[in-house]
NURO-646685 format. One line per field, with one value per residue: residue number from 0; x, y, z of N, C-alpha, C in turn. Coordinates in pm, whole numbers, m for minus. Each point is the difference from the previous one (the first is absolute). Last residue first. Example, Ala and Ser with C-alpha at 12.3 -4.5 7.8 and 13.67 -1.06 7.14 Angstrom:
k = (1:0)
nx = (1285:29)
ny = (m225:m572)
nz = (708:m7)
cax = (82:m89)
cay = (119:119)
caz = (6:0)
cx = (m77:90)
cy = (109:120)
cz = (73:0)
This chain:
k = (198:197:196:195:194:193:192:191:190:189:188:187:186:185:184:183:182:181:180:179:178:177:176:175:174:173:172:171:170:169:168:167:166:165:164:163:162:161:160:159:158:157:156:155:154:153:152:151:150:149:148:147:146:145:144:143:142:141:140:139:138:137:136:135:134:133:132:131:130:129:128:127:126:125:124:123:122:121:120:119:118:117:116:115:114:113:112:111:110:109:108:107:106:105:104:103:102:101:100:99:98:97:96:95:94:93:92:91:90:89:88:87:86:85:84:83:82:81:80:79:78:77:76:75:74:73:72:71:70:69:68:67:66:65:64:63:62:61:60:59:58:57:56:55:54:53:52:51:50:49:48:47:46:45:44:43:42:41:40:39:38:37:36:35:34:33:32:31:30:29:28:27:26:25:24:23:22:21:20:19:18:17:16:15:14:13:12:11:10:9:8:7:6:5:4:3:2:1:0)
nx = (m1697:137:146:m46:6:m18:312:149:23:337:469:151:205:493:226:m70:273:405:m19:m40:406:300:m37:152:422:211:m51:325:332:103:92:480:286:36:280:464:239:125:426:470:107:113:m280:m378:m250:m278:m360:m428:m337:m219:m381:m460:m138:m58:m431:m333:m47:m226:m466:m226:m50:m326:m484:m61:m53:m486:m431:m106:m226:m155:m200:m439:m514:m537:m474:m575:m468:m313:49:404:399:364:431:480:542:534:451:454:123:64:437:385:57:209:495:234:82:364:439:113:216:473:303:106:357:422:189:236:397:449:417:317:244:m97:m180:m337:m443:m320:m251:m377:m386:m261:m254:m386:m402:m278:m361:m479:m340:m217:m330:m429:m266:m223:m346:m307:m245:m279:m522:m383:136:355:242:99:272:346:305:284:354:418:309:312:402:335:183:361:372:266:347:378:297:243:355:417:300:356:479:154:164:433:122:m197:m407:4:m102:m414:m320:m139:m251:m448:m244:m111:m353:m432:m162:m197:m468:m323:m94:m322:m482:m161:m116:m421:m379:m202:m500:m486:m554)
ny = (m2230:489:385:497:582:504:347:327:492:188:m56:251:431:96:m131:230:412:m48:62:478:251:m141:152:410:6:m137:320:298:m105:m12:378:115:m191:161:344:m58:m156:271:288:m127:m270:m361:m338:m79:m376:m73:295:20:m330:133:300:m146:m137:349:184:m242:54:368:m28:m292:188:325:m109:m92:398:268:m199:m253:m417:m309:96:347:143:242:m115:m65:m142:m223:m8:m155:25:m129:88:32:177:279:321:m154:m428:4:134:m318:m329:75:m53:m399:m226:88:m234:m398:26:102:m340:m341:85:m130:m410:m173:100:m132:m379:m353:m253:m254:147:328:m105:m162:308:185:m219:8:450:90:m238:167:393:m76:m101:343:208:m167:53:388:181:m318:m67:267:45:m182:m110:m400:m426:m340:m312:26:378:79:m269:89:310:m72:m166:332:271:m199:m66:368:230:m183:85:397:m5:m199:203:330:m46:m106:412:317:409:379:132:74:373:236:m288:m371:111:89:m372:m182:181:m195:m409:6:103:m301:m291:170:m113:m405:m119:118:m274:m495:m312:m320:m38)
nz = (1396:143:415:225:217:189:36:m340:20:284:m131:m372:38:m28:m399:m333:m31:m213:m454:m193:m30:m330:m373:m130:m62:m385:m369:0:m175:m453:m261:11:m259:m417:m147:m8:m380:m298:81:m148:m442:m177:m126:m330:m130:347:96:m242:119:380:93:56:473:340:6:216:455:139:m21:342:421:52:125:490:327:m42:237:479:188:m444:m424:m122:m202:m233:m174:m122:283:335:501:279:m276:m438:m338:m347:68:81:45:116:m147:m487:m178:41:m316:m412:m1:24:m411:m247:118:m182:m339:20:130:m312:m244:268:m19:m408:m9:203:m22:227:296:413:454:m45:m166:303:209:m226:m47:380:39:m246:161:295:m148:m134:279:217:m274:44:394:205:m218:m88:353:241:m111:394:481:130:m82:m430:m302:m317:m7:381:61:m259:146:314:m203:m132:298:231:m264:m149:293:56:m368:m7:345:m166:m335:m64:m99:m438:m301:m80:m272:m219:239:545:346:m40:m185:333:390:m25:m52:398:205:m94:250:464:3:m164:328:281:m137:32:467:116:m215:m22:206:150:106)
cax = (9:m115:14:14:40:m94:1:m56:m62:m156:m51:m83:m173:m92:52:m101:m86:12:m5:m122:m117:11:m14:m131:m5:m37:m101:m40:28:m48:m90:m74:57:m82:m143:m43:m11:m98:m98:3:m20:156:41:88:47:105:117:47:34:87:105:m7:13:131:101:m40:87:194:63:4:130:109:27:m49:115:161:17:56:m78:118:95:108:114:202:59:150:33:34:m138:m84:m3:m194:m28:m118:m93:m102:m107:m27:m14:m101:m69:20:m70:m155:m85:3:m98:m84:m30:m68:m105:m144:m62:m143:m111:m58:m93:m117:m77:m135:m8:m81:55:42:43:122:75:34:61:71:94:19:158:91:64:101:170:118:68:86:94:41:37:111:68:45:131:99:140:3:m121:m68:m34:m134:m55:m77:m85:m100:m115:m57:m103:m104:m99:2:m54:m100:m81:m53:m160:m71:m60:m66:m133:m20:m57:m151:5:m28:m119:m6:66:97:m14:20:173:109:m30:96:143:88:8:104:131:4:64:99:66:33:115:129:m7:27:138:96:7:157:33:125:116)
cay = (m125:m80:m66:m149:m94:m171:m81:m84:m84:60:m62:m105:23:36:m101:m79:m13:0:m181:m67:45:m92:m82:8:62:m97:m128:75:56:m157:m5:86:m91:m137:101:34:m131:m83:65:m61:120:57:m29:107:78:m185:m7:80:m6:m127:76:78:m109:m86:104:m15:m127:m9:81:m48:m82:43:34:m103:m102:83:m5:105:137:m32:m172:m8:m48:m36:133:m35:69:6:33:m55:24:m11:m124:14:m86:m48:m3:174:m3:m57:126:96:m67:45:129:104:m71:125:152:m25:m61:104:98:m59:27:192:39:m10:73:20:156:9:78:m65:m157:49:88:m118:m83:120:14:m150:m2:30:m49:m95:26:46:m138:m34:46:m11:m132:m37:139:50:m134:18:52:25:28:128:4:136:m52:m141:16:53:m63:m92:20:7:m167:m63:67:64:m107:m84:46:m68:m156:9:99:m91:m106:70:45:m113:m72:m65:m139:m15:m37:m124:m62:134:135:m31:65:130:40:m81:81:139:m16:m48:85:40:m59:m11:178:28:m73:6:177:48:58:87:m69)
caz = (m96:m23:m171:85:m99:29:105:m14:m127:12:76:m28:m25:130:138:m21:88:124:52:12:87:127:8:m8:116:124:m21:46:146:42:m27:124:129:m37:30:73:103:m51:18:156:71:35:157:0:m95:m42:103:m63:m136:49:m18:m133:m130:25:m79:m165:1:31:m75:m141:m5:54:m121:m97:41:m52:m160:m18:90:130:10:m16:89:m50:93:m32:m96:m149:m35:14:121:2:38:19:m54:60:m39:66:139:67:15:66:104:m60:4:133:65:m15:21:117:m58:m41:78:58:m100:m89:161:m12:m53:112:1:m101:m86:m130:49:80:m117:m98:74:13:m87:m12:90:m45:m92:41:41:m90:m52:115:5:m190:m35:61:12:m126:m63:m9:m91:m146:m21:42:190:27:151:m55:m112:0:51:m79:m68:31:81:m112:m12:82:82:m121:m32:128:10:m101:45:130:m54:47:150:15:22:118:43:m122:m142:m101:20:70:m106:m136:29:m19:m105:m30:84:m51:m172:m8:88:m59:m52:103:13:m151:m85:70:m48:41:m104:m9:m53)
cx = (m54:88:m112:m1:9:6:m92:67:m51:m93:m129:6:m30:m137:m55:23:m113:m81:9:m24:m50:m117:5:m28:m168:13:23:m133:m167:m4:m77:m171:m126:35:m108:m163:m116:m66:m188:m157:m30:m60:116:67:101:73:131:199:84:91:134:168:4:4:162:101:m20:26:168:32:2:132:145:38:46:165:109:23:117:m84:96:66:160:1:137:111:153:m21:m8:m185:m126:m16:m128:m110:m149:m131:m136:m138:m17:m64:m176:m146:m2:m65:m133:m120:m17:m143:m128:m14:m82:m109:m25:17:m123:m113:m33:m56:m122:m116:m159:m35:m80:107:96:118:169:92:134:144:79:90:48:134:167:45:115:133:99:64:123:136:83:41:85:108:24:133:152:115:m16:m111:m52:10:m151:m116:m81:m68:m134:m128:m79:m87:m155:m110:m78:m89:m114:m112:m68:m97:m83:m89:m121:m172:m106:m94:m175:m35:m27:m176:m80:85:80:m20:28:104:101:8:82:106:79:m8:124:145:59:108:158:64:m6:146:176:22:24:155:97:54:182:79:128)
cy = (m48:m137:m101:m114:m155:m66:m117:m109:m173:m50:15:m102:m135:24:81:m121:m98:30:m6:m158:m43:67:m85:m123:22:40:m64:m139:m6:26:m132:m35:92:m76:m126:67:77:m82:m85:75:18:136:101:22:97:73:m80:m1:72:m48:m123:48:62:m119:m89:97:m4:m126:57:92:m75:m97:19:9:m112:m118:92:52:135:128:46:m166:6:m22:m83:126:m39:94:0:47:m51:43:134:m112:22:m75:m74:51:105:m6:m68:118:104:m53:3:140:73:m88:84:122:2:m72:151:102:m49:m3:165:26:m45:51:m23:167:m4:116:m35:m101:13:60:m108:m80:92:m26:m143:3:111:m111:m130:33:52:m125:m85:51:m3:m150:m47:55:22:m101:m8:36:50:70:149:m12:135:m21:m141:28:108:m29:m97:76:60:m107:m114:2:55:m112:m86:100:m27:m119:m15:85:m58:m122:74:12:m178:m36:m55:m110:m34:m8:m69:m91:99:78:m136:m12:130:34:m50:66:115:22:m69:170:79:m35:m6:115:21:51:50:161:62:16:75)
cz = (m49:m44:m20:m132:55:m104:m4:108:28:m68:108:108:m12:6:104:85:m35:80:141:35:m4:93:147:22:m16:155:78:m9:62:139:80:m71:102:185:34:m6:141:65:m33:4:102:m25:14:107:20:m75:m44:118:m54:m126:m8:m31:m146:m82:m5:m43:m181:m11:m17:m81:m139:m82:m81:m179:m63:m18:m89:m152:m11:105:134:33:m24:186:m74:53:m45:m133:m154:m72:72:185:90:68:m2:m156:46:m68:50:136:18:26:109:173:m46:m9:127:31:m62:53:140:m8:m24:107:66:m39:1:133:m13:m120:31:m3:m127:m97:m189:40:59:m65:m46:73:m26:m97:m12:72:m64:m65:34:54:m100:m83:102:42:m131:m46:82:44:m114:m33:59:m137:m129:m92:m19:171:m5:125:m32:m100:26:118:m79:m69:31:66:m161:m72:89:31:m95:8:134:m59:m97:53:177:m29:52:175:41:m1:99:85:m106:m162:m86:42:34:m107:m148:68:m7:m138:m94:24:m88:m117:m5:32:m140:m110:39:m13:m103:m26:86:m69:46:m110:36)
């Protein structure tokens, strides 16, 4: 089956960036000027997670572990979006991205931790998730820290040192991120050359 991990890796890389630079320019004016990005991650990432939690394209759990969250988020940039556009205050989106943030993270230290599963001489062995599980782990976890910090950030937007710490925390996540979206554009067309749609 195909699958848009890709693109979702890449655009929430995207998203991550556009949170810290509205955190280091936009937080105290001019937010309506981030609206436009923030709505079109949103859309994206928001659609294609929905098709991966209803559709199941990839391999086992990992539609748990990349599907749930990726929808959460883009829902949250979707109204986030909106918020901005409307002048609507941000707290309750606060309050859902700790909330979500620390999902990141329990998913985070899961993926680097790895799953229990039946080898071939069935014995029960820990599998690491993804073929880079540090990396993986990595990035949900900074991305859950940076959502967590997001709340306390809003609040306290006119601390410059705050802003910045929560901006280099998202930096630094969607730069892990995009690595890994970007080399999954260069692997999956390999991947899944013999692919052939079913009707």
């Amino acid at each position: 089956m195909i699958d848009f991990l890709a693109m979702d890796l890449v655009v929430v890389g995207i998203g991550l960036l556009l949170v810290a630079w509205y955190f280091v320019k936009y937080v105290e004016n001019d937010s309506q000027k981030v609206a436009p990005g923030f709505l079109m991650i949103g859309s994206l990432v928001g659609l294609s997670g929905l098709d991966i939690i209803f559709r199941w394209p990839l391999v086992s759990s990992y539609n748990i572990v990349f599907g749930e969250p990726i929808t959460m988020l883009g829902f949250l940039f979707f109204f986030a979006g909106l918020a901005f556009l409307k002048g609507w205050d941000l707290h309750t989106l606060g309050v859902y991205a700790v909330l979500t943030g620390i999902v990141a993270i329990i998913l985070g230290v899961r993926i680097w931790h790895g799953i229990e599963v039946t080898n071939s001489a069935g014995a029960k062995v820990l599998k690491g998730m993804t073929s880079e599980p540090p990396l993986a782990g990595l990035s949900f976890i900074l991305t859950g820290i940076g959502a967590i910090l997001t709340l306390a950030t809003y609040i306290w937007r006119k601390s410059l040192v705050l802003r910045w710490v929560t901006a280099i925390v998202l930096v630094v996540a969607a730069v892990l991120f995009g690595f890994t979206g970007y080399g999954a554009y260069w692997a999956h067309p390999q991947s899944f050359a013999a692919y052939k749609p079913h009707f």
